[in-house]
Jmol script that loads the backbone (N, CA, C; Angstrom):
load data "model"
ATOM      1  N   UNK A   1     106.626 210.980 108.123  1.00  0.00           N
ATOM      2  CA  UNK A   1     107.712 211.315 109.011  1.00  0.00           C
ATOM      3  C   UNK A   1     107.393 210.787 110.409  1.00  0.00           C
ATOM      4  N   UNK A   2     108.337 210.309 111.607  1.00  0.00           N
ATOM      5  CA  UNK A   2     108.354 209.153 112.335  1.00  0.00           C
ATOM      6  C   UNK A   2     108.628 210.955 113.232  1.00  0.00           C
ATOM      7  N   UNK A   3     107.899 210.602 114.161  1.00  0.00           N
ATOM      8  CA  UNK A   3     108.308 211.367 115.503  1.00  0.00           C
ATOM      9  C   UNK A   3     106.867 211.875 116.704  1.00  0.00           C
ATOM     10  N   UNK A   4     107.600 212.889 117.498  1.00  0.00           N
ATOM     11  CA  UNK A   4     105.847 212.912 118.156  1.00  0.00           C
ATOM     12  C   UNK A   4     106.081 214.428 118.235  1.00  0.00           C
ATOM     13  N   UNK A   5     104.395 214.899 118.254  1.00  0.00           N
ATOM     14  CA  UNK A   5     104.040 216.136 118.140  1.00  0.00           C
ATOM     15  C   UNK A   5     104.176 216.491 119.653  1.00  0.00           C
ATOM     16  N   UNK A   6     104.567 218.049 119.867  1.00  0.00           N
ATOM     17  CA  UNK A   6     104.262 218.322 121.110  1.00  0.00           C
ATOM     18  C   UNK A   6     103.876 219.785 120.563  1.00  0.00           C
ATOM     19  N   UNK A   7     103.034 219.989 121.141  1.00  0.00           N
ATOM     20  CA  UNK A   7     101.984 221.282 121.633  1.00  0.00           C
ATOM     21  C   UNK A   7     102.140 222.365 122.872  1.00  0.00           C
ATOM     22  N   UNK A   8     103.045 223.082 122.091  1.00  0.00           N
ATOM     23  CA  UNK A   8     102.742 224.204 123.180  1.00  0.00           C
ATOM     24  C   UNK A   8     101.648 225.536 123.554  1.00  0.00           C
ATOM     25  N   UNK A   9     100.834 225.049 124.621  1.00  0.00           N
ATOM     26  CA  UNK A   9      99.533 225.713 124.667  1.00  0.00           C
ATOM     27  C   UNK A   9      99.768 226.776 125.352  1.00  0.00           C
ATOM     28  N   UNK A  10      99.073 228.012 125.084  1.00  0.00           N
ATOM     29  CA  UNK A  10      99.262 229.460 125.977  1.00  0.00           C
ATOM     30  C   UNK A  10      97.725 229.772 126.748  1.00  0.00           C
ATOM     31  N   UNK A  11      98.022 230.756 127.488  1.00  0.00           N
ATOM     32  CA  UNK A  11      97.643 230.454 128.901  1.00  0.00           C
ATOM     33  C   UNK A  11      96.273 231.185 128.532  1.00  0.00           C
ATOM     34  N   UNK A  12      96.261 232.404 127.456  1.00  0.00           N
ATOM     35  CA  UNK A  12      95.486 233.071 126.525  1.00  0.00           C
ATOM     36  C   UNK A  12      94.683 231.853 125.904  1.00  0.00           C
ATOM     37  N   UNK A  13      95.039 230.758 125.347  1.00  0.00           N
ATOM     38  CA  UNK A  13      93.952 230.258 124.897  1.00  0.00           C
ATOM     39  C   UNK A  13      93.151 229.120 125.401  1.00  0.00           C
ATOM     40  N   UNK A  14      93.374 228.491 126.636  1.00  0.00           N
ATOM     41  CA  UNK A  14      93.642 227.773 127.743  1.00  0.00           C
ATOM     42  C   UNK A  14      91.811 228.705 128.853  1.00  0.00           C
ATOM     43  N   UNK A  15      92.576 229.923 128.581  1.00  0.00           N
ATOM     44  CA  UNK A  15      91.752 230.899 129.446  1.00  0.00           C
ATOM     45  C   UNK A  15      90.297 231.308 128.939  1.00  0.00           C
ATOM     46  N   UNK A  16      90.257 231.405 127.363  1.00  0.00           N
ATOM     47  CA  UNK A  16      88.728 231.002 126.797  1.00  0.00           C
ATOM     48  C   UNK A  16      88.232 229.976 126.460  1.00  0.00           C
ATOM     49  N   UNK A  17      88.531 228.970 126.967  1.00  0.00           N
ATOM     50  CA  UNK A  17      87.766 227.814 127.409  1.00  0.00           C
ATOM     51  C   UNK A  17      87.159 227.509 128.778  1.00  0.00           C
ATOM     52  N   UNK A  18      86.230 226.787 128.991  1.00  0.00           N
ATOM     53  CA  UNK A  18      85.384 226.107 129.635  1.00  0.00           C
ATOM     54  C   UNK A  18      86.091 225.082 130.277  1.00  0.00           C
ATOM     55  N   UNK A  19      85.764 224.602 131.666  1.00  0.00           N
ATOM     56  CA  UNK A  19      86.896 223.698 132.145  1.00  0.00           C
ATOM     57  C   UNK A  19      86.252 222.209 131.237  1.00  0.00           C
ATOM     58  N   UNK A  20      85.388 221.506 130.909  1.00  0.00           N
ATOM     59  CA  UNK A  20      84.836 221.129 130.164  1.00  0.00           C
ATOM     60  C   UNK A  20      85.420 220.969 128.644  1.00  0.00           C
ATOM     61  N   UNK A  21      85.330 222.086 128.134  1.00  0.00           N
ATOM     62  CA  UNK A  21      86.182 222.122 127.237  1.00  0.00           C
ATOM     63  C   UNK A  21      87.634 221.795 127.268  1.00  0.00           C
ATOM     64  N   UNK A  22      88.090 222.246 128.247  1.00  0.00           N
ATOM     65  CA  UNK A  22      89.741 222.350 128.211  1.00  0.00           C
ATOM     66  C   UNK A  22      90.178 221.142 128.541  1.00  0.00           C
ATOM     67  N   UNK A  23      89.348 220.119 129.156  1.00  0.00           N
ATOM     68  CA  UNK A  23      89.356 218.947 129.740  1.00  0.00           C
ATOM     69  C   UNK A  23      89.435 218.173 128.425  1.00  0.00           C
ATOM     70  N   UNK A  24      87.960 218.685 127.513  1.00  0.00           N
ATOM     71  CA  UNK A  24      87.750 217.479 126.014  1.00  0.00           C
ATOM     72  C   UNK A  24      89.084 217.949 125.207  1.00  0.00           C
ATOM     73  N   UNK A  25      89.390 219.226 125.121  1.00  0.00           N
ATOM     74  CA  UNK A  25      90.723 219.573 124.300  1.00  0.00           C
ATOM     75  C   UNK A  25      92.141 218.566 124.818  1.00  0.00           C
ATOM     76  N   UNK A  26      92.247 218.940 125.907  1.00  0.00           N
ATOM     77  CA  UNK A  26      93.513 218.008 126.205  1.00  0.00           C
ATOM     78  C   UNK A  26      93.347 216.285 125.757  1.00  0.00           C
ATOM     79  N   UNK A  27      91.965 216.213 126.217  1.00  0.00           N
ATOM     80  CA  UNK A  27      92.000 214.491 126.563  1.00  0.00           C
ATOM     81  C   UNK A  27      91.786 213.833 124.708  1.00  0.00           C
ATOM     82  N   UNK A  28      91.552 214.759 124.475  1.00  0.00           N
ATOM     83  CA  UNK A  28      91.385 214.715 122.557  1.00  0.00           C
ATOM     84  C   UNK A  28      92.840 214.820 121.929  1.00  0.00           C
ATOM     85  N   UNK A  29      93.801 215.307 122.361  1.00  0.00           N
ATOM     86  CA  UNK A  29      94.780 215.731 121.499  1.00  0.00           C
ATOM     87  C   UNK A  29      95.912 214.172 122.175  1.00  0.00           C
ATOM     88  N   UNK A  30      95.819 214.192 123.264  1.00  0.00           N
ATOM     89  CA  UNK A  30      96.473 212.982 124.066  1.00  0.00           C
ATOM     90  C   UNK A  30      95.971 211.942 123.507  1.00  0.00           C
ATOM     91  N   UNK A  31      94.825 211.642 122.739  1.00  0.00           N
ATOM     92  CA  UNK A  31      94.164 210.307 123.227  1.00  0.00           C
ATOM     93  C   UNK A  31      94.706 209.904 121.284  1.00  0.00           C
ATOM     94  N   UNK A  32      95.041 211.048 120.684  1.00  0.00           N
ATOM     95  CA  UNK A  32      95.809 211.543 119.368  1.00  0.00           C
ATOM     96  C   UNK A  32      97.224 210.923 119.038  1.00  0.00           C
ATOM     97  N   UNK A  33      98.028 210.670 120.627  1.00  0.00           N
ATOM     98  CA  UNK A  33      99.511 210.640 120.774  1.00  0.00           C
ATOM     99  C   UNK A  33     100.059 212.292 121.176  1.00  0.00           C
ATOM    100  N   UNK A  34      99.463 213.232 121.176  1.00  0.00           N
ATOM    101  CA  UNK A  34     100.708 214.700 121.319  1.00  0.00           C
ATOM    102  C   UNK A  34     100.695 214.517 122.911  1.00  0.00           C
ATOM    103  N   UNK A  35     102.166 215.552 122.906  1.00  0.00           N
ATOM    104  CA  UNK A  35     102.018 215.718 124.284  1.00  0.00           C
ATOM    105  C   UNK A  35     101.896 217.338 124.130  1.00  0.00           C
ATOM    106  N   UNK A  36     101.252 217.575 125.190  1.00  0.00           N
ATOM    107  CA  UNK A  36     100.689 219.042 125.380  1.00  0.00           C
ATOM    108  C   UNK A  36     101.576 219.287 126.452  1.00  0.00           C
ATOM    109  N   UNK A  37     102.390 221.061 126.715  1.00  0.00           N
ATOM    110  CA  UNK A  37     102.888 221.789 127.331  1.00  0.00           C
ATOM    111  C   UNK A  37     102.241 223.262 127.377  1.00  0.00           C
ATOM    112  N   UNK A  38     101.253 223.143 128.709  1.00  0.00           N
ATOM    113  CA  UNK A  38     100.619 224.342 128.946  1.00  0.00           C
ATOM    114  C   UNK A  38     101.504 225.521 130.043  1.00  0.00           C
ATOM    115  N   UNK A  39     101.061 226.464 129.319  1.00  0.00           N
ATOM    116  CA  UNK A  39     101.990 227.611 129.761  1.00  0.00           C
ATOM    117  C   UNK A  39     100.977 227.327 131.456  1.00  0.00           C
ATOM    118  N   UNK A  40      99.976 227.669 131.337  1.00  0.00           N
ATOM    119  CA  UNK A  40      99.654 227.874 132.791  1.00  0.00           C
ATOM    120  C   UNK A  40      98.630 226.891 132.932  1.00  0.00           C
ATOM    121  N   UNK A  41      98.878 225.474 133.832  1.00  0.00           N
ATOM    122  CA  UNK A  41      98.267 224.729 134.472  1.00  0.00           C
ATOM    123  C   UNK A  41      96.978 224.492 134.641  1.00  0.00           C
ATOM    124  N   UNK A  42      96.027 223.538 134.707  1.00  0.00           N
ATOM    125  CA  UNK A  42      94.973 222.885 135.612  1.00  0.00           C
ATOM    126  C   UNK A  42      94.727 223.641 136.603  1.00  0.00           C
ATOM    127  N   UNK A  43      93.580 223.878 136.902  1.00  0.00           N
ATOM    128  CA  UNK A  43      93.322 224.300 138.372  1.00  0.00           C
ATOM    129  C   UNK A  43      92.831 222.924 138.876  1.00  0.00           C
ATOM    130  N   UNK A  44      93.103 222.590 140.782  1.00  0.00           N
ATOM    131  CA  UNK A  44      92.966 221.670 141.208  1.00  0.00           C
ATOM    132  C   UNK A  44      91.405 220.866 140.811  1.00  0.00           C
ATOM    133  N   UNK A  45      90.477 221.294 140.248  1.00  0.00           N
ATOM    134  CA  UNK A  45      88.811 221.050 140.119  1.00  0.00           C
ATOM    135  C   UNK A  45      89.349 220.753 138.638  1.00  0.00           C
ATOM    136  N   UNK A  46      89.486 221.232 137.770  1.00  0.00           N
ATOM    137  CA  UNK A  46      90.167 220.756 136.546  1.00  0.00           C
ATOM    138  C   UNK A  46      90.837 219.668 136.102  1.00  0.00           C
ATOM    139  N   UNK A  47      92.112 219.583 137.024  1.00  0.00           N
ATOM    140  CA  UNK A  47      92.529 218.474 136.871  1.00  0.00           C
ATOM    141  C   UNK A  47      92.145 217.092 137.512  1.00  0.00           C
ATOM    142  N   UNK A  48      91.338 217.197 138.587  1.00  0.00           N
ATOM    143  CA  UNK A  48      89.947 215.575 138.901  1.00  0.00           C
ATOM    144  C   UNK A  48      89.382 215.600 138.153  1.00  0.00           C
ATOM    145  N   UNK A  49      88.756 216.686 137.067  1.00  0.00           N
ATOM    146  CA  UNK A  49      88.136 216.140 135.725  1.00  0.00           C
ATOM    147  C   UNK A  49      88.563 215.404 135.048  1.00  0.00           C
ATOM    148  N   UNK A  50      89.637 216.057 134.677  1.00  0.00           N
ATOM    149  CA  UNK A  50      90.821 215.396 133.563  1.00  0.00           C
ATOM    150  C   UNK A  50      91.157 213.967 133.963  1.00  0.00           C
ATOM    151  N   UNK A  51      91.654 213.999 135.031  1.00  0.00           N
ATOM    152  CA  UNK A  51      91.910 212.161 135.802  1.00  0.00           C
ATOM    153  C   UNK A  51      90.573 211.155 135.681  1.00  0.00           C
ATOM    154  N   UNK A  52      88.860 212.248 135.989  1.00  0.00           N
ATOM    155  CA  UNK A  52      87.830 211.009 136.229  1.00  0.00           C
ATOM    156  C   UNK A  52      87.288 210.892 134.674  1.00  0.00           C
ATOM    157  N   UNK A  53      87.522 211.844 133.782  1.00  0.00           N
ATOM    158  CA  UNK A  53      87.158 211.710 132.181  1.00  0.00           C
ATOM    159  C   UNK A  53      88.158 210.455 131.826  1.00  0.00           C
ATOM    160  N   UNK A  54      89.600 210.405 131.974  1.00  0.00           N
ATOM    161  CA  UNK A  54      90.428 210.141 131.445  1.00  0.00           C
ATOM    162  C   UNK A  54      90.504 208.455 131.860  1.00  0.00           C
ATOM    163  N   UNK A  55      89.841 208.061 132.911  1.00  0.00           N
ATOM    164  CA  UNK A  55      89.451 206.887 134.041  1.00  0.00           C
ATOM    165  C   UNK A  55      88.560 206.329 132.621  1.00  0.00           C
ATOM    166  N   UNK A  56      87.695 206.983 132.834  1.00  0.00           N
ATOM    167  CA  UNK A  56      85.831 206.326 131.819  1.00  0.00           C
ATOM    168  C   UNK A  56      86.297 205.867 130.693  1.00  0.00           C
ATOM    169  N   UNK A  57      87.779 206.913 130.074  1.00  0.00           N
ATOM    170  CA  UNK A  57      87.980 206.507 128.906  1.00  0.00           C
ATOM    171  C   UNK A  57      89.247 205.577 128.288  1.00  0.00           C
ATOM    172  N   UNK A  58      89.258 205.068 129.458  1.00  0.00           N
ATOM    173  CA  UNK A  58      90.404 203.785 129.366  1.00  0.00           C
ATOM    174  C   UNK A  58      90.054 202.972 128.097  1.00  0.00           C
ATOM    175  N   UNK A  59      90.942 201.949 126.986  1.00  0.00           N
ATOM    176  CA  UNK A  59      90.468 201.302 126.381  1.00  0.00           C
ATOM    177  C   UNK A  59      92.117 200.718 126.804  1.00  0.00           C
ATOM    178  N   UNK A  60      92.527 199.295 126.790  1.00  0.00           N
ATOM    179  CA  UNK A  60      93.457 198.805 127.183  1.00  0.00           C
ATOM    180  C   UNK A  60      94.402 198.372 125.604  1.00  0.00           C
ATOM    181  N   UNK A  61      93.597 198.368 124.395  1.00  0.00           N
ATOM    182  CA  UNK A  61      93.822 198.472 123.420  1.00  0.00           C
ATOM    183  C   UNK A  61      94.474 199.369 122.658  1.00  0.00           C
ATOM    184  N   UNK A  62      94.039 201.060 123.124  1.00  0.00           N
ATOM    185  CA  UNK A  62      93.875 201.751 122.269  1.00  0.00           C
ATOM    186  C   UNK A  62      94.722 203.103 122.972  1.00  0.00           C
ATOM    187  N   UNK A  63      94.236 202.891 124.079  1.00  0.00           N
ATOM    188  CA  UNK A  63      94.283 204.212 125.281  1.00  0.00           C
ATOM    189  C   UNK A  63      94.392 203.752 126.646  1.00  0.00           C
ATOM    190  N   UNK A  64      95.709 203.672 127.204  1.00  0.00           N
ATOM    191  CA  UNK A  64      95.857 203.479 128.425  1.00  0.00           C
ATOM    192  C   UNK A  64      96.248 204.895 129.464  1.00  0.00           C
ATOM    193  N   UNK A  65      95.774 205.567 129.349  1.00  0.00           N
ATOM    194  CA  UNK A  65      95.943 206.622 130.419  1.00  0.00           C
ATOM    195  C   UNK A  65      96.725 208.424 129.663  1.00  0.00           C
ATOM    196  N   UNK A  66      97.080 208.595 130.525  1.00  0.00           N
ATOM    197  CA  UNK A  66      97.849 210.040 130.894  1.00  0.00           C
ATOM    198  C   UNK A  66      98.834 210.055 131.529  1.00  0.00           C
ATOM    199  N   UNK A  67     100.253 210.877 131.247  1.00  0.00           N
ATOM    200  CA  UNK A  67     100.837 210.976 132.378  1.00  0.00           C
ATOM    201  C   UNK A  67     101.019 212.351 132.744  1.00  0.00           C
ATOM    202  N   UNK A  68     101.055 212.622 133.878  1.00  0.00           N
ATOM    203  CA  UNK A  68     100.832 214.540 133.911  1.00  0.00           C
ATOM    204  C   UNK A  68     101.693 214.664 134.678  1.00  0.00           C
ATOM    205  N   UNK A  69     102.670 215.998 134.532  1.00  0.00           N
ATOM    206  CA  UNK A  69     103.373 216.633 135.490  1.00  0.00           C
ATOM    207  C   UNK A  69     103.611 217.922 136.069  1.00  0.00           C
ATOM    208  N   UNK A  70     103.199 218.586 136.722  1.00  0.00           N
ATOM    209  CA  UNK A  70     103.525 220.372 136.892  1.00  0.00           C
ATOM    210  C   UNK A  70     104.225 220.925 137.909  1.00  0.00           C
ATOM    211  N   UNK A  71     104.166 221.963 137.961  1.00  0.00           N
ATOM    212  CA  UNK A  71     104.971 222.775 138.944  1.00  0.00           C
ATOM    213  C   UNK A  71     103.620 223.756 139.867  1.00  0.00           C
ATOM    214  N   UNK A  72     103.669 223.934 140.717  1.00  0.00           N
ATOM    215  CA  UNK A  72     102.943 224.456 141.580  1.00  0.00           C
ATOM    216  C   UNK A  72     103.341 225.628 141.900  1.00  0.00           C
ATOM    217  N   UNK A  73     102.492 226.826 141.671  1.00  0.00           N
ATOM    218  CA  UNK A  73     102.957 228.313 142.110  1.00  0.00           C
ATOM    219  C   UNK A  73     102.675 228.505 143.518  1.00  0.00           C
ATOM    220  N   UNK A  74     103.489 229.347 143.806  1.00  0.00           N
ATOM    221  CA  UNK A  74     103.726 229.753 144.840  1.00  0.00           C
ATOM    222  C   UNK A  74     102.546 230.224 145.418  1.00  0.00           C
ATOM    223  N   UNK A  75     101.640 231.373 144.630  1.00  0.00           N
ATOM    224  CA  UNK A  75     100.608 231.982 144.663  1.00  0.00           C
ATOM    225  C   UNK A  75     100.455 233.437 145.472  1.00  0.00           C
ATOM    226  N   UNK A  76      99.136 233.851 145.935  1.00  0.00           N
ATOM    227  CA  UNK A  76      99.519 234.797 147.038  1.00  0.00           C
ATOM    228  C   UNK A  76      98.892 234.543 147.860  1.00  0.00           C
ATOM    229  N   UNK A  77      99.438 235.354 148.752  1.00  0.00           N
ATOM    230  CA  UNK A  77      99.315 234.572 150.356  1.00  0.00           C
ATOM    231  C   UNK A  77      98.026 234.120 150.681  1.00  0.00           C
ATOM    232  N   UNK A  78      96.293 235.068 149.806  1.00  0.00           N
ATOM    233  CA  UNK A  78      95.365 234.540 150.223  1.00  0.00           C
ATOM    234  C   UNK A  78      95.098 233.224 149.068  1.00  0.00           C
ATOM    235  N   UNK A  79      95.274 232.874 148.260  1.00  0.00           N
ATOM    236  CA  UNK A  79      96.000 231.521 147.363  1.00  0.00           C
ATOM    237  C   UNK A  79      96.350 230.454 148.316  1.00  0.00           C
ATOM    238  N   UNK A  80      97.102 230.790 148.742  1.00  0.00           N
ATOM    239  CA  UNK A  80      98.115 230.088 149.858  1.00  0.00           C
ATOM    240  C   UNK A  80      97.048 229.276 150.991  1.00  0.00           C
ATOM    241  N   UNK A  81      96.107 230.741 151.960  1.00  0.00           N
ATOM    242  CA  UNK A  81      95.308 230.335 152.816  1.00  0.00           C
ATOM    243  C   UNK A  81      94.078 229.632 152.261  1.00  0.00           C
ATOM    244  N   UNK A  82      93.551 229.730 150.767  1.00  0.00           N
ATOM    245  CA  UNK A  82      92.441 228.797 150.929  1.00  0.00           C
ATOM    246  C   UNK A  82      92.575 228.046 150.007  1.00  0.00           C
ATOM    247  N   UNK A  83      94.271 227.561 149.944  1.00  0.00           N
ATOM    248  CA  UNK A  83      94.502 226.406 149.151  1.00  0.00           C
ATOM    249  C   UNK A  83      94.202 226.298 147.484  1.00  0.00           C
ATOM    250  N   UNK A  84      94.420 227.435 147.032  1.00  0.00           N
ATOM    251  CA  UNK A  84      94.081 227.756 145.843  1.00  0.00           C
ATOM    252  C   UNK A  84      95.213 227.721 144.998  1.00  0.00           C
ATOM    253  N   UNK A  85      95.989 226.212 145.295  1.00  0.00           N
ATOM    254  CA  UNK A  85      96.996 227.103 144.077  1.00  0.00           C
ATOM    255  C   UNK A  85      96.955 226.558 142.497  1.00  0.00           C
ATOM    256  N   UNK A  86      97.427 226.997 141.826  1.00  0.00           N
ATOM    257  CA  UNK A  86      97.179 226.618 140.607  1.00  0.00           C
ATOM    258  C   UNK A  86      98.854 226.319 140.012  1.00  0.00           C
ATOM    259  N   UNK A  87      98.619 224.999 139.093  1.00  0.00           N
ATOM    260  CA  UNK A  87     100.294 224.493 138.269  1.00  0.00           C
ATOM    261  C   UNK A  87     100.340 226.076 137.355  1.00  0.00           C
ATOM    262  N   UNK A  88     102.024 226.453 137.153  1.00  0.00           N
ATOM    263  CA  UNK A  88     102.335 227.437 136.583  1.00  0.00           C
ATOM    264  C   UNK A  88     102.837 226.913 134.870  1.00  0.00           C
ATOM    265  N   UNK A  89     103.307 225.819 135.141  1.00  0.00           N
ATOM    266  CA  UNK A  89     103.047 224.949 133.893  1.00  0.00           C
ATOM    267  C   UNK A  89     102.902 223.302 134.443  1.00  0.00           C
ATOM    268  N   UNK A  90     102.849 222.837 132.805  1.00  0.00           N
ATOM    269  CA  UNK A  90     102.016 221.382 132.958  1.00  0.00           C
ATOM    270  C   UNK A  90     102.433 220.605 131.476  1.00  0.00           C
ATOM    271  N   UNK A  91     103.034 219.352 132.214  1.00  0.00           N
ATOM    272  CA  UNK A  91     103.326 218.284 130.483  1.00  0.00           C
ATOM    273  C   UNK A  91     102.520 217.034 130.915  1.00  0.00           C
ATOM    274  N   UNK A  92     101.511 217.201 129.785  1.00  0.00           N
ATOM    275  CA  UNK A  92     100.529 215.828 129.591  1.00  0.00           C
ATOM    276  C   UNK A  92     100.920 215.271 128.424  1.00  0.00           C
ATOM    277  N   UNK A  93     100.673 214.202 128.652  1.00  0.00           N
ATOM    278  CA  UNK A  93     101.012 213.152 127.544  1.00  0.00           C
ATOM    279  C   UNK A  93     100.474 211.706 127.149  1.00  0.00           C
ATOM    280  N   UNK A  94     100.419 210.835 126.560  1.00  0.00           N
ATOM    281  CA  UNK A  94      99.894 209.506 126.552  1.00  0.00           C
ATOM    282  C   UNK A  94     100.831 208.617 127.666  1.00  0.00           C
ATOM    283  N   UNK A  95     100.199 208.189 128.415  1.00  0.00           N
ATOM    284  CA  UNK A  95     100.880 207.137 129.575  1.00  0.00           C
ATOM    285  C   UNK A  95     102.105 206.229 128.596  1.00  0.00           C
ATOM    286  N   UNK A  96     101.753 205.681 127.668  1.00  0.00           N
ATOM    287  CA  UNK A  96     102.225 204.502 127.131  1.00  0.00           C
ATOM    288  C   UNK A  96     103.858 205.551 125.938  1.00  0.00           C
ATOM    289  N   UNK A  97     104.001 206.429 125.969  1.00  0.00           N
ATOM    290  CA  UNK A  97     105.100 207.752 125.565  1.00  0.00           C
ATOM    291  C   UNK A  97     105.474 208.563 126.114  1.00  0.00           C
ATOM    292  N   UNK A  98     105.180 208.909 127.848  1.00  0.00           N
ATOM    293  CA  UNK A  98     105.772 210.163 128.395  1.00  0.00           C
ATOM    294  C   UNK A  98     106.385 209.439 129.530  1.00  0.00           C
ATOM    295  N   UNK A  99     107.343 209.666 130.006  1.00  0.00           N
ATOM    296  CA  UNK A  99     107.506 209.269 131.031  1.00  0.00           C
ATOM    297  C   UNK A  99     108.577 210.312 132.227  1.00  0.00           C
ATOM    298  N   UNK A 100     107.792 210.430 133.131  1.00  0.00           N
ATOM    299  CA  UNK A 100     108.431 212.001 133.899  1.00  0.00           C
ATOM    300  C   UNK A 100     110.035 211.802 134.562  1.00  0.00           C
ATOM    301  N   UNK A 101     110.890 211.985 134.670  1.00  0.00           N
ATOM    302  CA  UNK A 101     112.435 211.347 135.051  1.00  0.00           C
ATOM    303  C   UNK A 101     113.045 212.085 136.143  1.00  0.00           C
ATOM    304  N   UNK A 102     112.824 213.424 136.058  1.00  0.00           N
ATOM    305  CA  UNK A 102     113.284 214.311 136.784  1.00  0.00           C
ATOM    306  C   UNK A 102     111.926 215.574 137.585  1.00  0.00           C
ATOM    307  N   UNK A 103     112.119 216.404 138.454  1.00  0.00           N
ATOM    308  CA  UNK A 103     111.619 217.372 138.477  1.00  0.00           C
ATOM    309  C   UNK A 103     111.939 217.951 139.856  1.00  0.00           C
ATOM    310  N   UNK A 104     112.782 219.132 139.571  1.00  0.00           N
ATOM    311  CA  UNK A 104     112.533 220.072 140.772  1.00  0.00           C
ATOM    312  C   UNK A 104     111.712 221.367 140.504  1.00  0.00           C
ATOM    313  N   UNK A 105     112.359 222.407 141.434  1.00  0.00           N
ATOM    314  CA  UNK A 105     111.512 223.729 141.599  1.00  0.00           C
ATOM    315  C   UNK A 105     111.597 224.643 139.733  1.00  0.00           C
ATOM    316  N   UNK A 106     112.687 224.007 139.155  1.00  0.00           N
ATOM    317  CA  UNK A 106     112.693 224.594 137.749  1.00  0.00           C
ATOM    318  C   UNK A 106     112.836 224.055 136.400  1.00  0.00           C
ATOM    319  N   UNK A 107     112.788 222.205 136.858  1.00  0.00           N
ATOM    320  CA  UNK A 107     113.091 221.678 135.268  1.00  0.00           C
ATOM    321  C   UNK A 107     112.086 220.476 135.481  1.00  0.00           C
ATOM    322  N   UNK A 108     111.500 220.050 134.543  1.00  0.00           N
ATOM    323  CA  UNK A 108     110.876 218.500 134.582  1.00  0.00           C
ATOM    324  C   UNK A 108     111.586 218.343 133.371  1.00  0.00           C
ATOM    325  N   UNK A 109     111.943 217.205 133.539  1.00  0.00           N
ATOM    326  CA  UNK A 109     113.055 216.387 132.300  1.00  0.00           C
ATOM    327  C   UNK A 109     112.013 214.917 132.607  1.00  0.00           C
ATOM    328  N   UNK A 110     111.522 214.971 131.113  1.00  0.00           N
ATOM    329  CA  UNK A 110     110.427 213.689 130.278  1.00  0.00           C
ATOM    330  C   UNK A 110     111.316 213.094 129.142  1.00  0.00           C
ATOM    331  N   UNK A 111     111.511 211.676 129.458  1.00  0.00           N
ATOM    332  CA  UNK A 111     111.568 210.749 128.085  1.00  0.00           C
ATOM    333  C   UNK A 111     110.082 210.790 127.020  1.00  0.00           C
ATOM    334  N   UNK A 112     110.179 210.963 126.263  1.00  0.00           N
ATOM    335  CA  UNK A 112     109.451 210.532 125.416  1.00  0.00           C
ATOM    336  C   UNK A 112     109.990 209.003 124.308  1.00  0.00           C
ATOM    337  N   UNK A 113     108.859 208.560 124.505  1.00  0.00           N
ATOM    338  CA  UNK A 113     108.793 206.892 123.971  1.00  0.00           C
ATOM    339  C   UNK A 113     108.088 206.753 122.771  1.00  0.00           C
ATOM    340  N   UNK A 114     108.976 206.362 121.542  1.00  0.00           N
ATOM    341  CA  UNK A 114     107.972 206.331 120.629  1.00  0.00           C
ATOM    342  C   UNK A 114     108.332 204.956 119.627  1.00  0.00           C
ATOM    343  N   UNK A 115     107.709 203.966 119.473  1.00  0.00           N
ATOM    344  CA  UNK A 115     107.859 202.416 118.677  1.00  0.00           C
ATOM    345  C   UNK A 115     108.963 202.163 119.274  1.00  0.00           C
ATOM    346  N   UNK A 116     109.242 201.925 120.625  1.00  0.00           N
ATOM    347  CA  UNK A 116     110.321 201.302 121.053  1.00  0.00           C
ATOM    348  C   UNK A 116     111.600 202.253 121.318  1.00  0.00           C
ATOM    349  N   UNK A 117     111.919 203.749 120.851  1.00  0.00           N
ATOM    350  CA  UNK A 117     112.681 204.555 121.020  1.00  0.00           C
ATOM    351  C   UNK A 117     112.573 205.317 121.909  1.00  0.00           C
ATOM    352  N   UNK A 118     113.802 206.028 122.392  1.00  0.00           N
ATOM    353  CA  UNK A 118     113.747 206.889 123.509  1.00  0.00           C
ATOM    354  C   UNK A 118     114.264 208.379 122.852  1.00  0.00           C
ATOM    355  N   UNK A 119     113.333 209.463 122.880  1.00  0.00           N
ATOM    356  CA  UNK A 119     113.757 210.420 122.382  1.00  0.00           C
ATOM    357  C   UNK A 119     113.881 211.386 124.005  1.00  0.00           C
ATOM    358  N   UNK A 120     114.690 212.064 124.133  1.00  0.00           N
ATOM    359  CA  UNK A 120     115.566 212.762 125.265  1.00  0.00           C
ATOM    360  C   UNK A 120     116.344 214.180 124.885  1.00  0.00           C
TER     361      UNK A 120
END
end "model"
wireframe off; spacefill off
backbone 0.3
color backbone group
């Protein structure tokens, strides 16, 4: 059957992992074709992992990148003051199948690309 997997991850299982881990989980399931939709986001130290893992593991053949998109919480106010905020959700995907189109304060609208098709 012709189509692409997407993964919706919860924030519960996201939360017993290791940033390490959560880094090899994503960059494993992407590097697969899925696109992953995490209920609750990367923290900013998380996601420079994810970007400098995801760098090393370029193959121009095989694996050309990531494309990531989230929404940024609001947080609370001491969040706020020491710049702590964290995405409230997050769509990763293979660079070469996601592509981000839209996004405000409540929708990201992604094409997904698959053998030449546009699924929407």
């Amino acid at each position: 059957m012709d189509g692409v997997s997407i993964d919706l991850i919860s924030e519960e299982m996201l939360g017993r992992m290791g940033s390490y881990e959560k880094v090899r989980f994503i960059l494993d399931n992407v590097k697969n074709g899925k696109i992953l939709v995490l209920e609750r986001g990367l923290d900013p130290v998380e996601e420079a992992e994810l970007i400098e893992t995801t760098m090393n593991e370029i193959d121009h053949d095989r694996f050309i990148g990531i494309e990531m998109e989230g929404y940024e919480s609001r947080g609370t106010m001491w969040e706020r003051i020491m710049r702590r905020k964290r995405t409230r959700m997050e769509v990763i995907g293979p660079a070469d199948m996601l592509r981000t189109v839209y996004k405000d304060g409540n929708v990201i609208r992604a094409l997904v690309l698959t053998k030449g098709k546009v699924l929407d």
